[in-house]
C-alpha positions as CSV (number, residue, x, y, z in Angstrom):
1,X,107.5,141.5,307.4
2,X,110.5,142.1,309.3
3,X,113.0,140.1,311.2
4,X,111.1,140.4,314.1
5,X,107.8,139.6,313.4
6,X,109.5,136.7,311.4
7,X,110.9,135.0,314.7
8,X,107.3,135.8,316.1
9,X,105.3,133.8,313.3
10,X,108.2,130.8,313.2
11,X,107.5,130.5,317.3
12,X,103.7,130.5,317.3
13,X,104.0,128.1,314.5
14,X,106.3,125.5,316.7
15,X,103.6,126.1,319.3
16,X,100.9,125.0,316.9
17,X,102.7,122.3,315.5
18,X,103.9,121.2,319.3
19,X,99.9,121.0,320.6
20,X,99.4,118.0,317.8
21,X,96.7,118.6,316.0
22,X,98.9,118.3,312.3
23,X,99.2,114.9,313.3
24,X,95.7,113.2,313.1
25,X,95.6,112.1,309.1
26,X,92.1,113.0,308.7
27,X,93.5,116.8,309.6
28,X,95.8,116.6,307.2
29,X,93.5,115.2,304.6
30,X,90.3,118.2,305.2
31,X,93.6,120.5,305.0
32,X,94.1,119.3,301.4
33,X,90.5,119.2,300.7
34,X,90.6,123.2,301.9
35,X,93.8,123.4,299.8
36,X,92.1,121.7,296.3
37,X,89.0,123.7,296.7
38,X,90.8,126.9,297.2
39,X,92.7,126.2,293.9
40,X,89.4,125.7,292.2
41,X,87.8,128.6,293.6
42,X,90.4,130.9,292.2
43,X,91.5,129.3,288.9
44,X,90.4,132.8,287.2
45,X,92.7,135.0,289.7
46,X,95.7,132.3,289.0
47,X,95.5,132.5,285.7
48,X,95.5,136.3,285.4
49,X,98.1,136.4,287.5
50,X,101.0,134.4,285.9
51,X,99.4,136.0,282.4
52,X,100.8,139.4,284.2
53,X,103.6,138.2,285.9
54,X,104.8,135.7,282.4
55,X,102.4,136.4,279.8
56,X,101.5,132.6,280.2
57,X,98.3,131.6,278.7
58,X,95.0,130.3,280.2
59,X,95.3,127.3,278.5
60,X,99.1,127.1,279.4
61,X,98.6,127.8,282.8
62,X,96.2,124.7,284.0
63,X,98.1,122.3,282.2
64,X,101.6,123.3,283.9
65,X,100.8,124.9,287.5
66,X,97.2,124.4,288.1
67,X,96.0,121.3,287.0
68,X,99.2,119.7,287.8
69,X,99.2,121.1,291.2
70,X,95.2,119.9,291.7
71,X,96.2,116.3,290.6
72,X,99.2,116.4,293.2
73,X,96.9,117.1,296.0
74,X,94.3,114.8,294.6
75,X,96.9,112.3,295.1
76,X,97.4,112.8,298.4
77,X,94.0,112.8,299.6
78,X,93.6,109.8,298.1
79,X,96.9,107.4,299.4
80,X,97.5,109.1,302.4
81,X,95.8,107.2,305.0
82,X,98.2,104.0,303.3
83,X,101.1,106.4,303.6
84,X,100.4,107.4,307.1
85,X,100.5,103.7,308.5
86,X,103.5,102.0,310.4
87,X,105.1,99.8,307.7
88,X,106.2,96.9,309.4
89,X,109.8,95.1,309.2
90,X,111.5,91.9,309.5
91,X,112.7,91.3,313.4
92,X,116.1,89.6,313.6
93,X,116.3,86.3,315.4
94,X,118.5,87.6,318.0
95,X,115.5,90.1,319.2
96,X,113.0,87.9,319.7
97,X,110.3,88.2,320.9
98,X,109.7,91.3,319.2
99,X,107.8,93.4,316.9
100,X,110.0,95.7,313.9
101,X,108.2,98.9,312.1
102,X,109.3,102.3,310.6
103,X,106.3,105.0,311.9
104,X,106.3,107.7,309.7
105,X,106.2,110.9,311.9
106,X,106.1,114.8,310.7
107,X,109.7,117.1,310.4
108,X,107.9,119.9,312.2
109,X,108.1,123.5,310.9
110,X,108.9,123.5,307.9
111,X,110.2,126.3,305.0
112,X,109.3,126.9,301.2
113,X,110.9,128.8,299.5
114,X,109.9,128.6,295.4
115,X,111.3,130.4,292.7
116,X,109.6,132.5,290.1
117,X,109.3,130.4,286.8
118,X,106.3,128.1,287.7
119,X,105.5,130.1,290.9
120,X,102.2,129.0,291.5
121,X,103.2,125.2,291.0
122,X,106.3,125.3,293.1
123,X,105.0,127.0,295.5
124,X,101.1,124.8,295.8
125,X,103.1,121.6,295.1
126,X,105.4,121.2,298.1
127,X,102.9,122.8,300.3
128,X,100.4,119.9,299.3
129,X,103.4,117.4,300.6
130,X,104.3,119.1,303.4
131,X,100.8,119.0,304.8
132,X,100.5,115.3,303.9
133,X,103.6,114.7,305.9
134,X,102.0,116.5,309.1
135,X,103.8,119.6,308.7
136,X,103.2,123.2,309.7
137,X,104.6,125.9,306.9
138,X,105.8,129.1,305.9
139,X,105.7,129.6,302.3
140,X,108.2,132.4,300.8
141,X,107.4,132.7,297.6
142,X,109.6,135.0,294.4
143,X,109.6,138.5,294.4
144,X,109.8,138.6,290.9
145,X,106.4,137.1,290.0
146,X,104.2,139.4,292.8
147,X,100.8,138.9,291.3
148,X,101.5,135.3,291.9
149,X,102.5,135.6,295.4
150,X,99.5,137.9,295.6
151,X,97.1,135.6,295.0
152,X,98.6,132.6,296.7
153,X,98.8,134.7,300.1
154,X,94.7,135.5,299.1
155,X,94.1,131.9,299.0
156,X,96.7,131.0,302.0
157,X,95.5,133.7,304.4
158,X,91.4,132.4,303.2
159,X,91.8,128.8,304.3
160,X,94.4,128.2,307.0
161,X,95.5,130.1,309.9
162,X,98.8,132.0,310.4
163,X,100.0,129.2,313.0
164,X,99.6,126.4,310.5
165,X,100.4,128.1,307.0
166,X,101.6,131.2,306.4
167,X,102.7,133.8,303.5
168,X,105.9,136.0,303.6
169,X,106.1,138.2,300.8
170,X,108.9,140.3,299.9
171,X,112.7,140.3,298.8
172,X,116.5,139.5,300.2
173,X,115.6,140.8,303.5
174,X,112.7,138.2,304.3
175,X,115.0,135.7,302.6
176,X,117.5,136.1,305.0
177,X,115.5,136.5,308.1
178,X,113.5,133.3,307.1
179,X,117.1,131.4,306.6
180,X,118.3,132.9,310.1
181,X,115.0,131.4,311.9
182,X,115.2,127.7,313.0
183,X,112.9,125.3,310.9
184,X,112.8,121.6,311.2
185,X,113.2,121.1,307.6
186,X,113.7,123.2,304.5
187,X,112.7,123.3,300.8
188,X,114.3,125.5,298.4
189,X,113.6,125.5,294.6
190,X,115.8,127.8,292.8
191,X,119.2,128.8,291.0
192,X,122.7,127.1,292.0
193,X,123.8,130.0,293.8
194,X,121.3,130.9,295.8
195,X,120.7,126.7,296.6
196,X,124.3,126.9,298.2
197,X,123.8,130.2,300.5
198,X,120.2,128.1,301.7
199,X,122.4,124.9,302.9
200,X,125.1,127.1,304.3
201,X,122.5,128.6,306.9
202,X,121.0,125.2,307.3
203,X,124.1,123.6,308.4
204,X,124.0,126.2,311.0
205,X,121.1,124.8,312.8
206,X,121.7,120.9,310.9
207,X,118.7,121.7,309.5
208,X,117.9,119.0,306.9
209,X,117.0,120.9,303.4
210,X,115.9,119.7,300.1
211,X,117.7,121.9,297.1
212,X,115.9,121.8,293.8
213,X,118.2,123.6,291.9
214,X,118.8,123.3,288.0
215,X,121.6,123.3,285.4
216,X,122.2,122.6,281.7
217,X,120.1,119.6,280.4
218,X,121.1,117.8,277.5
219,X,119.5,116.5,274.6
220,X,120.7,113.7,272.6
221,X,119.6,113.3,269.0
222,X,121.0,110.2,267.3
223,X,120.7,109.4,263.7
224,X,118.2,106.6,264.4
225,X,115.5,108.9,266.1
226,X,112.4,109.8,264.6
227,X,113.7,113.3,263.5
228,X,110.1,114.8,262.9
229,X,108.5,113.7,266.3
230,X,111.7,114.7,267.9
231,X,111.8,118.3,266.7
232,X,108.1,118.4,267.9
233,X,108.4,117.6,271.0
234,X,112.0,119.1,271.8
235,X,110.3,122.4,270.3
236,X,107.3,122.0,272.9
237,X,109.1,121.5,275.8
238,X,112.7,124.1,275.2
239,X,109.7,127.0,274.7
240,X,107.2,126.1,276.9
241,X,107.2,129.3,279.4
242,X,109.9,131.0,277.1
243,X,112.3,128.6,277.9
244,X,112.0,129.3,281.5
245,X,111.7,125.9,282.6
246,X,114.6,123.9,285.3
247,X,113.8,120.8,282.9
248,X,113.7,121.7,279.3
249,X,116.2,120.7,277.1
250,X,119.4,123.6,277.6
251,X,121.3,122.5,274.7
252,X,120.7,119.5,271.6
253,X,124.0,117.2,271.1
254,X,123.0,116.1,267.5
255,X,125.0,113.4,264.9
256,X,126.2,115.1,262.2
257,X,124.4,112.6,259.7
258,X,120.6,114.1,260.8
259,X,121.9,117.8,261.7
260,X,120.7,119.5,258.9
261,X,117.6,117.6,258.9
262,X,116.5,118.7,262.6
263,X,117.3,122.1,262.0
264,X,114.5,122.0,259.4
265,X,112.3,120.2,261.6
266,X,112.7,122.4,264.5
267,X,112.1,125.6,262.4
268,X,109.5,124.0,260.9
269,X,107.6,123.4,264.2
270,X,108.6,126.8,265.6
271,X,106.2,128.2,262.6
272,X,103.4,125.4,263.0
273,X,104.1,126.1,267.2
274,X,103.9,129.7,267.7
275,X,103.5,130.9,264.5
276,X,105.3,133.2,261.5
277,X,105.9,135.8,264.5
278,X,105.9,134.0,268.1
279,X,106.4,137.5,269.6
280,X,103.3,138.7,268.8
281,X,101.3,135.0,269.4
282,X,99.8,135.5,272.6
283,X,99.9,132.3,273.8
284,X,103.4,132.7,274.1
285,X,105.0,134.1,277.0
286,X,107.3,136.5,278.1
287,X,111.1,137.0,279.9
288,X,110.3,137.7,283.4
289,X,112.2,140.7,283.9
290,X,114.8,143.3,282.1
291,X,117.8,141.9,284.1
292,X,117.0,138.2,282.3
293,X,116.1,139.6,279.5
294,X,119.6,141.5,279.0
295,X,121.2,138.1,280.2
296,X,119.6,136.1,277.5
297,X,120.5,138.6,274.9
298,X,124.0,138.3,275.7
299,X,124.4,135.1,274.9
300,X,122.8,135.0,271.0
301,X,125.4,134.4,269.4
302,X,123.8,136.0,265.5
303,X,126.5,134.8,263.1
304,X,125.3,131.0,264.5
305,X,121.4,132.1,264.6
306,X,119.2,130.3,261.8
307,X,116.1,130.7,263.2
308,X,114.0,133.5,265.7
309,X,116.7,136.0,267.0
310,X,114.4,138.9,267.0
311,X,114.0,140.5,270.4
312,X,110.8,143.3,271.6
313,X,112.4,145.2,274.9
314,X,109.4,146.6,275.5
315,X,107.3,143.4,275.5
316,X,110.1,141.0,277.2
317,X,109.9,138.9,274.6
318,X,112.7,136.9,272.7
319,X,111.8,134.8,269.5
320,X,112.2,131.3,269.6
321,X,116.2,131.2,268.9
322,X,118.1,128.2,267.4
323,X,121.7,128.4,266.9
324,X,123.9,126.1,265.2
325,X,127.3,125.2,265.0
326,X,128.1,126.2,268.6
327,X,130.4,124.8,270.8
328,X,131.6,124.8,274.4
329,X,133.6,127.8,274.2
330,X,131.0,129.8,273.4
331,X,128.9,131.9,275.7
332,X,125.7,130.6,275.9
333,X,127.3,127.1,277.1
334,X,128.8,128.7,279.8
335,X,125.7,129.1,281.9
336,X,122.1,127.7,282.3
337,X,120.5,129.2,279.4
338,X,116.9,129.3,281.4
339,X,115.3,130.7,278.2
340,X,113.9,130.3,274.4
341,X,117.8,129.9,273.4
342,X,118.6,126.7,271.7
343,X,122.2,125.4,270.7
344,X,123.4,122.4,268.9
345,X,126.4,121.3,269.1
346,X,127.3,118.2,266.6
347,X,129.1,114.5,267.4
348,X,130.3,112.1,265.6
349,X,131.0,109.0,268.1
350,X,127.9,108.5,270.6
351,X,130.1,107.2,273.3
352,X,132.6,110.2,272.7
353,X,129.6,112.2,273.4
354,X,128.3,110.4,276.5
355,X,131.5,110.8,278.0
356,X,131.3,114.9,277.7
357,X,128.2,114.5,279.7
358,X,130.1,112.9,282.3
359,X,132.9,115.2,282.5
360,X,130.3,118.2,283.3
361,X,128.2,119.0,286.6
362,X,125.5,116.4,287.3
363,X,122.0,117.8,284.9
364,X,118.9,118.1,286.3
365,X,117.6,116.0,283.5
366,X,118.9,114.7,280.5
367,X,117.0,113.4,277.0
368,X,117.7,111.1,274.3
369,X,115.9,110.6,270.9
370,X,116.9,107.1,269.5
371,X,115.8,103.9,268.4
372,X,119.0,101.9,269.2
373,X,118.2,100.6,272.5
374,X,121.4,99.8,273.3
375,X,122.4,103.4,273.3
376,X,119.1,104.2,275.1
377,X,120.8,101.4,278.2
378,X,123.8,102.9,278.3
379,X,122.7,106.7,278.6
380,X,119.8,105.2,281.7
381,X,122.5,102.9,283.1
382,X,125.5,104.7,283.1
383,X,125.2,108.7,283.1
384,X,123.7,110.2,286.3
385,X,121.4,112.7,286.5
386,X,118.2,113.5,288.1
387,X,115.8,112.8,285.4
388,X,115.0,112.4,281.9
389,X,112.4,110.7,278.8
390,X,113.8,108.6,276.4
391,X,112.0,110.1,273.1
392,X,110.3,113.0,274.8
393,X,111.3,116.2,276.9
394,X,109.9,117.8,280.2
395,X,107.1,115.5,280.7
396,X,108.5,113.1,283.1
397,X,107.8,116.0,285.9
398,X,104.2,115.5,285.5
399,X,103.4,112.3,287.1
400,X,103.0,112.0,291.1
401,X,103.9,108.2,290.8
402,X,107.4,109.4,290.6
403,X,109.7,111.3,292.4
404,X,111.4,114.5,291.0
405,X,114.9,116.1,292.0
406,X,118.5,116.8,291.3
407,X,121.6,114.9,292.1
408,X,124.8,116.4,292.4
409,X,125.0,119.8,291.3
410,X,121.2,119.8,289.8
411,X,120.1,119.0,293.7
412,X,119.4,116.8,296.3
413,X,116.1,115.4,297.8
414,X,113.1,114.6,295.9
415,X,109.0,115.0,295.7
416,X,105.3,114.7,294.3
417,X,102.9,111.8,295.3
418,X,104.8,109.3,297.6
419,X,107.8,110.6,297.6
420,X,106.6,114.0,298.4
421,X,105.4,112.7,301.3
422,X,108.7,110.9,302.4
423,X,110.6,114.0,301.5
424,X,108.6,115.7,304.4
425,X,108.3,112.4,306.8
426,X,111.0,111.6,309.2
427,X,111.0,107.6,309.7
428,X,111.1,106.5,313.4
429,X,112.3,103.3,313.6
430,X,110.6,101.0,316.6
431,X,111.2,97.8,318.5
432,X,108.2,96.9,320.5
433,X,110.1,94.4,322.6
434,X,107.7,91.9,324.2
435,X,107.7,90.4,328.2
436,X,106.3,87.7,328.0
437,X,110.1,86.2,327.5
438,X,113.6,87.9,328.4
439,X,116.5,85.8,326.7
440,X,119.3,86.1,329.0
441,X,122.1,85.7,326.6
442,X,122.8,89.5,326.3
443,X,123.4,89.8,329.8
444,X,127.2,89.3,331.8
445,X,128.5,87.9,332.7
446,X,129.9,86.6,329.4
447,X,131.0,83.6,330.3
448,X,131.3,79.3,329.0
449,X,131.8,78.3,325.7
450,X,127.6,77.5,325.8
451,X,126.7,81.5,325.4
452,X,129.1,81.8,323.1
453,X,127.9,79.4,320.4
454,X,124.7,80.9,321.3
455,X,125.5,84.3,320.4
456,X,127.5,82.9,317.5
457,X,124.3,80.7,316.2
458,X,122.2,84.0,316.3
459,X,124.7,86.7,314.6
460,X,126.0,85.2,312.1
């Protein structure tokens, strides 16, 4: 689709949106219903698709895009005539007699723009909250997972007309025509660098834009953690998608007292995981494309490797990788590792560590295995970051009763369930002033001490 026809389909959108019909709840809610039985409808095609465009497997593939996505929109249909209502507010005394609320109203046209990773969740997610908010959309999704996009254009183009949701495919060029166009709001999931090109052509139009972006996640291991449930779950969620997740766990900070034993728990459950030879397990998945794969390679560091290492070119696969005795010098700290690459880097003093954290960009999430709950305080209290588990990795994404995003450098703006929907609500605020009564004190001429105490008695 060209520049052109891009401006065309952004117009007849605004013209849709502008006629009102996105506005009527039970519109939104039968476009959801279309949405979730859509999903349903083509679980098989999904599934074949992100085996060919990830290697992901069936049972891999409902339980972190499809069946999370389904439960997202299920949520929806279900609390979004209570999201939809005015929520009234507190009047102040010196408005009487009047009535306060915050009506929540639609952006408009809206842009999504999701990344390649979990492309059928990132894209099917927002979508679902954009459409609960009232919204219109275009959906871009990655060129680098096309039998995804595929598919999700199949269902897209199936269900909903080109003025109320559409599907543009393709590379750089549609990336920057779409960026050029005027949308009311934005939503971007993606990489750092690419996040801050999407709000520089925002800020041309003062478009407001959500940026879930990424960045290196840490993991804190401290001696009082359960070291065999720790390495099971950190080995879950660091190779789940090859490491290809914004969340997992980018690097392990470990005390030097259990070191040695959660290397040998985490090689332990790399065998019991994936297997004596994850690469040829084919329930694990692969690297998306040459270029990553060359990128990832570049950073095993093999005189630190003690477990995985082994690499298949022609497969796009990379064993599960631990290496030890790293630290921030070396190249695979230097970047978002965004694959089955897993450092550990060894402290000594827990509030040394903590401070690290705080010296570096702002992680998308952050993890702590511990039993001292002091510790566990501190590191929820006093570190920022978008979002985290104490004793578990990854899994706080999965739950549409809270909201998911970056802060700082990881992002801004958040989504799924309720906050989903405010993500893609604007919040009008009203007076409905009554007649009834018209108190004159607000009025000149401001004169005698009498209107004075007045005003004084009803701001104060």
């Amino acid at each position: 689709m060209n520049a052109r026809q891009i401006d065309e389909l952004v117009q007849k959108q605004r013209e849709y949106y502008n006629r009102g019909e996105t506005i009527d709840v039970n519109f939104r809610i039968r476009a959801l219903k279309a949405l979730y039985g859509a999903v349903k409808k083509y679980e098989d095609e999904i599934c074949e698709a992100l085996h060919e465009d990830l290697g992901k497997s069936r049972f891999e593939s409902y339980m972190c895009e499809i069946g999370t996505a389904l439960e997202e929109i299920r949520y929806l249909i279900k609390h979004l005539k209570k999201f939809t209502k005015p929520k009234r507010v507190p009047t102040p005394l010196s408005q009487f007699p009047s009535r306060c609320y915050k009506q929540p109203v639609p952006y408009g046209n809206t842009l999504i723009m999701s990344p390649w990773n979990y492309p059928f969740l990132l894209t099917v997610e927002p979508l679902a909250d954009a459409l609960g908010g009232g919204n219109t959309a275009v959906l871009k999704p990655s060129a680098y997972s096309p039998k995804t996009s595929m598919v999700i254009e199949k269902i897209i183009t199936e269900i909903f007309p080109a003025r109320y949701v559409a599907v543009v495919t393709g590379g750089r060029a549609e990336n920057s025509a779409l960026l050029l166009s005027k949308f009311d709001f934005v939503f971007f999931t993606g990489s750092q660098s690419v996040g801050k090109e999407v709000l520089r052509h925002t800020a041309e139009h003062l478009t407001p834009a959500v940026l879930e972006l990424g960045g290196k996640s840490p993991c804190i291991v401290e001696e009082s953690a359960d070291i065999k449930l720790s390495a099971k779950r950190i080995v879950f969620g660091k190779y789940l998608n090859c490491g290809q997740t914004c969340v997992a766990p980018d690097y392990i900070l470990c005390h030097r007292s259990v070191k040695d034993e959660l290397i040998k728990e985490i090689v332990f459950q790399i065998k019991e995981q994936f297997g004596e030879n994850p690469i040829d397990n084919p329930d694990y998945g692969k690297i998306i494309n040459e270029k990553h794969f060359e990128r990832l390679t570049g950073l095993i560091d093999y005189d630190k490797v003690v477990a995985g290492g082994n690499c298949e070119r022609e497969k796009l696969k990379i064993a599960p990788t631990v290496m030890d005795g790293v630290t921030y010098d070396d190249a695979v700290m230097g970047e978002e590792i965004f694959g089955p690459i897993l450092p550990i880097i060894t402290y000594d003093d827990f509030y040394a560590v903590t401070e690290e954290i705080r010296k570096k960009d702002k992680p998308l999430a952050l993890y702590i295995f511990s039993s001292n709950k002091e510790h566990i305080r501190y590191v929820v209290r006093n570190l920022s970051y978008g979002g985290g588990c104490v004793n578990d990795v990854v899994v706080h994404v999965a739950s549409s009763y809270m909201g998911f995003g970056g802060v700082g450098e990881s992002g801004m703006g958040s989504y799924h369930g309720k906050d989903g929907f405010d993500t893609f609500t604007h919040y009008k605020s009203v007076m409905d002033k009554k007649t009834w009564l018209d108190i004159p004190l607000r009025y000149q001429p401001y004169k005698g001490k009498r209107k004075e105490k007045m005003l004084r008695f009803f701001l104060k």
